[in-house]
N, C-alpha and C positions, 0 to 999 in steps of 0.2 A: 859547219854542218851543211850550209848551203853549197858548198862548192863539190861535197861526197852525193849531195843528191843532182846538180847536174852533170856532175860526173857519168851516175848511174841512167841517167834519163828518163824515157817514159819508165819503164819497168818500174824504177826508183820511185818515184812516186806514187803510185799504181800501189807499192807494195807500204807506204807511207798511209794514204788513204787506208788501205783493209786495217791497217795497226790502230789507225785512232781509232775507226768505227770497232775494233772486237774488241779494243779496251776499257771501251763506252759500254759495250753488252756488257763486258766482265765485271765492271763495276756497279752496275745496275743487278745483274743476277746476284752478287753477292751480297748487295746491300738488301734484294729482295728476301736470300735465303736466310738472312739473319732477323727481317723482318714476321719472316712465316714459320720459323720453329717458337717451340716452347716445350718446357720440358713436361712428356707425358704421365709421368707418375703423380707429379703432383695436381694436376690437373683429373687425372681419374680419381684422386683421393679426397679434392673438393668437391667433384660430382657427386661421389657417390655417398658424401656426407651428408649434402641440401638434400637428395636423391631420400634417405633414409628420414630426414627433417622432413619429407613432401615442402621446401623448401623454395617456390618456386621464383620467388623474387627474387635469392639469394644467386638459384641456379644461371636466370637473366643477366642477372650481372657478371657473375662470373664467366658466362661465356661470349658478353659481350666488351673485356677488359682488354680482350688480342684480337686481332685478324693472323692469328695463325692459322696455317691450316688446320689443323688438330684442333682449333677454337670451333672455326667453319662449320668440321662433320660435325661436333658434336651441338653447335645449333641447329645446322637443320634436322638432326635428327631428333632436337626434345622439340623441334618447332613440328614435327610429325609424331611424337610419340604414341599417338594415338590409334596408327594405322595396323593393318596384320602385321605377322613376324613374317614370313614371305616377301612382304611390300617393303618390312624396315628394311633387312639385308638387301635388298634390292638397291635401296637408296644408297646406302652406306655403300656399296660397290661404286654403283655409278659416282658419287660424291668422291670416293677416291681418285677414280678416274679423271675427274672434273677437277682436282686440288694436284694432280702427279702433269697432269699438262701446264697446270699454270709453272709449276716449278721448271719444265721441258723447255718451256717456251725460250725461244734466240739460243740454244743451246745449239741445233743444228748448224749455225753461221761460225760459232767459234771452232768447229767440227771441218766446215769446209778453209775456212783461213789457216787452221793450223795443220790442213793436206796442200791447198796448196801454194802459199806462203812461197818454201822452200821452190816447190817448180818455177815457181815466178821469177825467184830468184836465179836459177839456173839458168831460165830462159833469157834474162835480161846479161850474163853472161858469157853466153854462146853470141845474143847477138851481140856483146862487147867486143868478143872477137874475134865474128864476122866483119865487122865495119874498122875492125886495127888493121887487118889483113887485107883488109881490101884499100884503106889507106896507104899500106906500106906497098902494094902493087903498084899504087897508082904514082907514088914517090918515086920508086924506082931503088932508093936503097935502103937498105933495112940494116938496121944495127941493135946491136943487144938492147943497147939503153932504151930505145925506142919499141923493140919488143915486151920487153918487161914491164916498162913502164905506161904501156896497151893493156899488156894482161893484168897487172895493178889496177886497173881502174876498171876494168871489166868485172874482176872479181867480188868488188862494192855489192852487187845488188846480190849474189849469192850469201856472202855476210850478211845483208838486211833482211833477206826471206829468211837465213838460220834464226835471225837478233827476236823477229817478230814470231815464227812459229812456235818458237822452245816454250817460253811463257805464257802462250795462250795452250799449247795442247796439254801445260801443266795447269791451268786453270781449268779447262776444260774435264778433265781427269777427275780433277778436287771434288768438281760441280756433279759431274754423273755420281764419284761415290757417295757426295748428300743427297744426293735425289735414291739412291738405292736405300741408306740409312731411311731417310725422309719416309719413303714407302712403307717400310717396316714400323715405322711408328703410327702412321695412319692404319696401316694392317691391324695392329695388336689394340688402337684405338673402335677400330672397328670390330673387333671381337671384344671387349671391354662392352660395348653398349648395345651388342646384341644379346650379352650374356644380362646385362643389367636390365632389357627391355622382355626378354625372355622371364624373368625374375620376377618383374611388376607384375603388382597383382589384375587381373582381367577386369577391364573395365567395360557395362552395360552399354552394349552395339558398338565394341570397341575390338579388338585385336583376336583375330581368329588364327 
């Protein structure tokens, strides 16, 4: 392994470096994304049974069992339940917003490694073999074996930018369609307990 990376030189490394660091996001996002889902229907159907029980120890617990997101909105939202319905849906928006960033987050970086990975690659052999060619000038003679075996090693670092982008822009890919799923569940959570907050009965200097 050592001898294909100085083969490849700076570049090769360069493109070593970006690999371990988006491997490191990738495995941190994915460990986060399975840390922050949970499945929404049964979670609105424990709600909205303490919810009908006026339950509210029960409600506490339940929404403090996960740090999902889906857990998230709906504590701050029975941590405000008391506010107008104008102010809830407000929240609930913003809250979404506040819960689709955290999921966003270092998604950009694996976005730029897996663009330009591959150019890194190309570049490290173009200058592979600029510095063959300008070797074999300087020799004086040039023979197959020695061309080949230039362009053989020059083409290393284009292999490493292919090896390292493929996998990341498929992680990448995977991550945006949970973050779109993800959205959709926070959405449908948030019309779940606007329609649930809309429903409670009004309470004295309480929700206009």
């Amino acid at each position: 392994m050592y001898q294909y990376m100085q083969a490849g030189g700076v570049i090769m490394w360069v493109i070593a470096a970006l690999s371990v660091a988006a491997f490191a996001v990738a495995a941190e996002r994915l460990f986060f994304f399975r840390r922050s889902s949970t499945d929404p229907e049964r979670l609105e159907a424990r709600f909205q049974e303490a919810m009908d029980r006026d339950d509210r120890g029960t409600l506490r617990s339940l929404l403090t069992e996960s740090d999902s997101s889906l857990h998230r909105l709906f504590r701050v939202a029975l941590l405000h339940w008391g506010i107008g319905r104008e102010d809830m849906k407000l929240l609930i928006e913003q809250t979404i917003r506040s819960e689709i960033y955290r999921w966003e987050k270092h998604l950009a970086f694996l976005e730029v490694v897996g663009r330009i990975a591959p150019m890194l690659g190309l570049l490290g052999t173009v200058l592979g073999m600029v510095d063959m060619f300008a070797s074999l000038n300087t020799e004086g003679q040039i023979t197959a074996t020695a061309v080949t075996g230039g362009i053989w090693k020059a083409l290393f670092t284009t292999v490493a930018g292919l090896f390292v982008a493929i996998p990341v822009v498929f992680v990448y890919c995977l991550l945006t369609s949970r973050i779109d799923a993800q959205e959709e569940c926070l959405n449908r959570g948030g019309d779940f307990l606007l329609r649930a907050h809309f429903a409670a009965p009004e309470k004295e200097g309480g929700r206009r």
